[in-house]
C-alpha positions in Angstrom: 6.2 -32.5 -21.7 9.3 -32.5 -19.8 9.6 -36.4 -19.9 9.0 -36.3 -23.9 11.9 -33.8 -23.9 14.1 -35.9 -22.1 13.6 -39.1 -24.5 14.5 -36.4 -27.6 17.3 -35.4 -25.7 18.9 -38.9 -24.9 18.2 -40.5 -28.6 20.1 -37.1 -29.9 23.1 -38.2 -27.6 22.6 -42.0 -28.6 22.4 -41.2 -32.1 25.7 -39.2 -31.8 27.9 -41.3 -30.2 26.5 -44.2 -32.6 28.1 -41.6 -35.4 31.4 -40.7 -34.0 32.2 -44.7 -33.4 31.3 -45.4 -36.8 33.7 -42.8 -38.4 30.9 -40.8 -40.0 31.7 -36.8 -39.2 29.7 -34.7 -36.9 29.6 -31.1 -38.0 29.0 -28.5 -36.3 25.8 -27.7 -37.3 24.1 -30.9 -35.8 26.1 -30.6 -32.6 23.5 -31.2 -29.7 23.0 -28.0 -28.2 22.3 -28.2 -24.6 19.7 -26.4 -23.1 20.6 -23.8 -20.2 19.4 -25.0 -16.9 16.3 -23.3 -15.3 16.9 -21.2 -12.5 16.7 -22.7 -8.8 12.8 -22.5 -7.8 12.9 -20.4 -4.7 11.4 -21.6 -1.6 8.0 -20.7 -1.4 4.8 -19.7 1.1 3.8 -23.8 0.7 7.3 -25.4 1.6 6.9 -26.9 5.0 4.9 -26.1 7.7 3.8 -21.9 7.7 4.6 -21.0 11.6 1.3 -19.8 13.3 0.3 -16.6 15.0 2.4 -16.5 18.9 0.7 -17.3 22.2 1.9 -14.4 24.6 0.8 -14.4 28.1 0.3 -11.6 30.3 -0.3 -8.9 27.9 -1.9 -6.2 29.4 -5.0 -4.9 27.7 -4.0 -2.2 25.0 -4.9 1.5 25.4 -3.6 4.6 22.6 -1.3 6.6 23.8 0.2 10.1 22.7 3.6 9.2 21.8 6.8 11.2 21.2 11.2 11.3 21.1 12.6 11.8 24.4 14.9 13.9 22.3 14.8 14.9 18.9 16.8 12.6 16.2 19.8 14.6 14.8 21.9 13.9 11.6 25.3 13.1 11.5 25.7 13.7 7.8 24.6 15.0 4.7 21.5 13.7 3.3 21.2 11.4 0.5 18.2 12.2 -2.1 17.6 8.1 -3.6 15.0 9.9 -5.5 16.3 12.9 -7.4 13.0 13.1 -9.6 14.9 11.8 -12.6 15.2 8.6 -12.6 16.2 5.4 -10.8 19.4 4.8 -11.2 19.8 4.4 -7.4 17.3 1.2 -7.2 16.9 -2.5 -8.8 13.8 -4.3 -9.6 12.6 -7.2 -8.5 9.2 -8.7 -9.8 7.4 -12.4 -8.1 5.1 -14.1 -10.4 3.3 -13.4 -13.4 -0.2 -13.9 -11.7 0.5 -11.3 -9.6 0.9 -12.7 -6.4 3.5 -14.4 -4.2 2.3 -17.8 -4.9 3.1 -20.1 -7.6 0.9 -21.3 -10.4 2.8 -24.2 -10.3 6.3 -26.2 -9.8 7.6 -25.0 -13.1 6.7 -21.2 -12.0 9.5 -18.4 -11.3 9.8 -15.4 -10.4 9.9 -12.8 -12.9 13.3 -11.5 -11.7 15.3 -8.5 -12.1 13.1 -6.7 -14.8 10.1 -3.8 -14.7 12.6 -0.8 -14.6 10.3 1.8 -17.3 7.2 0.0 -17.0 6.4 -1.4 -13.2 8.5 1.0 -12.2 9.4 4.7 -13.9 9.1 8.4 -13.1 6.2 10.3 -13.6 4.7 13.7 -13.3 2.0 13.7 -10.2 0.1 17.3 -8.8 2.7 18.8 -10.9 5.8 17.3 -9.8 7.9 14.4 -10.9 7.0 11.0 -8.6 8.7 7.8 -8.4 5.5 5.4 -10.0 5.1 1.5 -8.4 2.1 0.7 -10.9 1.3 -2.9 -8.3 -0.2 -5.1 -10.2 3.2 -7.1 -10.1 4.2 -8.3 -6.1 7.4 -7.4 -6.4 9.6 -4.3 -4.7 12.4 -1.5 -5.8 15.7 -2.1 -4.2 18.0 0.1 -3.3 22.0 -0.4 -4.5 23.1 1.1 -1.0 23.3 -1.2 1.8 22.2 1.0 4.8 23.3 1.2 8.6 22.9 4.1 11.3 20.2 6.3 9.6 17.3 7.9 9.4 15.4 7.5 6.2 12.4 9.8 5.0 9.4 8.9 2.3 6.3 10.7 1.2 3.6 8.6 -0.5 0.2 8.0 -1.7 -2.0 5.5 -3.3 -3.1 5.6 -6.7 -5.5 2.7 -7.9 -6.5 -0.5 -6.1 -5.9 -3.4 -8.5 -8.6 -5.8 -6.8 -11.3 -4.6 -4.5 -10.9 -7.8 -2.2 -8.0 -6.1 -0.9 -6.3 -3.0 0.8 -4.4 -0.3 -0.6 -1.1 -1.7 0.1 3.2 -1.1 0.1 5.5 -1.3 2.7 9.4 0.0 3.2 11.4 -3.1 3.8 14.7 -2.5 5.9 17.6 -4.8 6.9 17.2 -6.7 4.3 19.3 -9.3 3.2 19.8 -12.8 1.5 18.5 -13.0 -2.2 16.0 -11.6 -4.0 12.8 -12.9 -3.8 13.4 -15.4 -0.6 10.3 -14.6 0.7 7.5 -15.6 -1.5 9.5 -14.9 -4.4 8.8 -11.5 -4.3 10.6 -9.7 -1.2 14.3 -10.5 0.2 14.0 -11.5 4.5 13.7 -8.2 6.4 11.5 -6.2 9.0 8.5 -4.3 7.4 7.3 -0.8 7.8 3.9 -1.8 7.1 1.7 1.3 4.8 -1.5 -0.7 4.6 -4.8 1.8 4.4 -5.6 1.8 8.4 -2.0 -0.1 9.1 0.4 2.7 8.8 3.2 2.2 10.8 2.1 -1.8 11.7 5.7 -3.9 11.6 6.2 -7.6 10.8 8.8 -9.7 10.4 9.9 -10.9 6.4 11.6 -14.1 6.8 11.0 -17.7 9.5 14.5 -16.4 11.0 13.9 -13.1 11.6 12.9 -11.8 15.7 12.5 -8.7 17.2 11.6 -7.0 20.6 8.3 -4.8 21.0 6.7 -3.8 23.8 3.0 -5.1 23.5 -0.8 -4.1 24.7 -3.3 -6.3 23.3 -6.4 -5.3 21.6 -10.2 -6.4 22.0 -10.5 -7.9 18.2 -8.4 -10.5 16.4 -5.4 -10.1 15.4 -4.6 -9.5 11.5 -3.7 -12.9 10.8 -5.3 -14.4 13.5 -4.3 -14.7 17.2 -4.3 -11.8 19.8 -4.6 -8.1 18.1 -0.9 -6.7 19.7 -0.3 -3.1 19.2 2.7 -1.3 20.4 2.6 0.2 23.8 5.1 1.7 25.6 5.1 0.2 29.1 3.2 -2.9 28.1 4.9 -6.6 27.8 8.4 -7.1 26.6 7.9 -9.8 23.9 9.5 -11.3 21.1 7.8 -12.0 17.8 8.3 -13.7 14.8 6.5 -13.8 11.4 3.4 -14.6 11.2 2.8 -11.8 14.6 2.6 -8.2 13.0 2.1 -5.9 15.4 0.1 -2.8 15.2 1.0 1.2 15.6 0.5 2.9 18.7 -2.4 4.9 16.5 -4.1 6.1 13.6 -2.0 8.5 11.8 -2.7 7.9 8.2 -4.0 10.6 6.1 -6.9 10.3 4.0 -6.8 8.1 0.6 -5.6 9.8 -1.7 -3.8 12.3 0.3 -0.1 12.4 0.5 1.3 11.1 4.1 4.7 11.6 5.4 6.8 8.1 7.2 10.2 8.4 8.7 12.2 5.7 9.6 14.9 5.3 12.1 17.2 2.5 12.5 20.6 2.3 14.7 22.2 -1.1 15.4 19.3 -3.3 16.2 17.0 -0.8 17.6 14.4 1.1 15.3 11.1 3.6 15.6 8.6 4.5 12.9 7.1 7.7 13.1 3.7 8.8 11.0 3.2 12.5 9.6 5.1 13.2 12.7 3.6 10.8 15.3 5.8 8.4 16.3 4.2 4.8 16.2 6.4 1.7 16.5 9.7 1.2 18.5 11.7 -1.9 18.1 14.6 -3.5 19.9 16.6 -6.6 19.6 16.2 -7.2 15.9 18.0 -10.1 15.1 18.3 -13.2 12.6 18.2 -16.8 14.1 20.3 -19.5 12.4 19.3 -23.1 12.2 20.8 -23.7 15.5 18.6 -21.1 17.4 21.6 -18.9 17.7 20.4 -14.9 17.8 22.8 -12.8 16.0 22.0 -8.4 15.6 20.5 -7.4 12.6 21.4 -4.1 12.0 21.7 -3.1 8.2 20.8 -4.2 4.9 19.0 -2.7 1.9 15.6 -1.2 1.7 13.2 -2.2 -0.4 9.9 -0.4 -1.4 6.8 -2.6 -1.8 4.9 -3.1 -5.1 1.6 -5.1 -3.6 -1.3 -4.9 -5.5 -2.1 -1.0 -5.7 -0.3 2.1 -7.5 1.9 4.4 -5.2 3.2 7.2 -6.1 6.7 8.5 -4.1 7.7 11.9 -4.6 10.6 12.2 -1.7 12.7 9.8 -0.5 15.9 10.3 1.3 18.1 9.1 4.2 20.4 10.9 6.5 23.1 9.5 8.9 21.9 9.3 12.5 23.9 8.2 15.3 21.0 6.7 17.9 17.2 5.9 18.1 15.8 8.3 21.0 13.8 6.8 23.6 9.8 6.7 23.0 8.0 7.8 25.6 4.3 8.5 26.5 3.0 12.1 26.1 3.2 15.1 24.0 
């Protein structure tokens, strides 16, 4: 089709030039209008080689541990509600592809784009109260307008229907993100992932081939979720660096029962970070940085946040962030 639309195209061209140098007037009307150019494919899942999962050595076997703040986070500012329970005027959308996943259905495929605002994504009224609505059928995420640094950021969730039983009830909170939309499988800007995943609460994993960060590491029994070792975060346990494909599990289970609301709180100074479950704290990070093409490691330590649409409904009904001025230490016991 594309080829049969070029030969149009180039006979409409011949044909007028063949008019203009034989004196006969071209009006206006039979101008060749030239088509707008399609916008740039984004890289996708299949370019290149997909890195594999890490080989870490000396892990030491994982065990769960009570965690907690060596001292208790404390804002700096006021708080800002990016969910006032009337509308979204703080966010944009971004949807990936029409088949609902982050995978072409072919070359000529592109992202949805910058659209779903009232119908992938709109306020509605859940147990009684107004609730920011992801319906998830679209992968995709809502994007905050704010660029964030230094802060301490607060959602309460819960999952609606699952779109396809072969998968999880699934969203995420994306933070430091950065780059364009859709860089990642056309459907989420590079970034570090609170994972939400049913039995995955508080898991992270890097969003982007140039994205590291620093976790302390016990290793599991099983597999890992992707393959590999099964890492969990341990306080204590191996210094290591990963990279995406490695997630790396909470300290423990936290997560409510589906259907339940659960509480997540994220906190993120400079390149440091901790996740923290309906008040357990699960995850600390250090050393999150981007890599260029050179293998030079530079601090990544803001960006915006994006909330996951991934193949389920959530419903949000508070999100907020505060100003914070440091991570505290995570430390073993209650």
């Amino acid at each position: 089709m594309t080829n049969a639309l070029g030969l149009m195209f180039n006979r409409r061209l011949a044909m007028a030039g063949l008019l203009l140098a034989t004196g006969v007037a071209v009006h206006a009307e039979d101008a060749v209008q030239v088509p707008p150019p399609p916008p740039p494919r984004l890289p996708t899942l299949l370019d290149g080689p997909f890195p594999t999962w890490q080989v870490i050595e000396q892990v030491p076997e994982y065990h769960p541990q009570a965690l907690r703040f060596r001292t208790r986070p404390k804002a700096t500012g006021p708080r800002v509600e990016l969910f006032n329970g009337k509308g979204l005027a703080e966010f944009t959308p971004w949807l990936a592809y029409s088949n609902g996943t982050m995978f072409p259905s072919d070359e000529s495929d592109r992202p949805l784009g910058e659209t779903g605002m009232g119908d992938q994504f709109k306020v509605v009224e859940q147990d009684g109260k107004p609730a920011l609505y992801i319906v998830g059928k679209t992968w995709g995420a809502l994007i905050t307008r704010r660029d964030l640094r230094d802060y301490h950021l607060h959602m309460r969730f819960k999952y609606g229907r699952m779109w396809s039983k072969d998968n999880p009830y699934n969203t995420g909170i994306l933070f430091h993100s950065y780059g364009p939309n859709g860089a990642f499988g056309g459907a989420w800007m590079s970034s570090i992932e609170f994972e939400l995943q049913t039995r995955n609460v508080g898991m992270v994993i890097p969003i982007g081939r140039d994205i590291t960060t620093q976790i302390e590491l016990g290793k599991g029994k099983g597999p890992g979720l992707f393959g590999g070792d099964d890492f969990h975060f341990m306080p204590g346990g191996k210094a290591s660096t990963v990279r995406l494909p490695t997630p790396v599990r909470q300290a423990q289970d936290a997560e409510r029962p589906l259907g339940q609301w659960n509480e997540v709180d994220l906190y993120a100074v400079g390149d440091k970070a901790a996740f923290v479950v309906n008040g357990r704290v699960q995850m600390a990070l250090s050393h999150i940085a981007r890599v260029d093409a050179a293998g030079a490691s530079r601090p990544l330590d803001h960006g915006k946040v994006q909330i996951e649409s991934e193949g389920a409904e959530v419903y949000v009904s508070e999100l907020w962030y505060e100003p914070i001025g440091n991570v505290p230490d995570v430390v073993a016991g209650r």
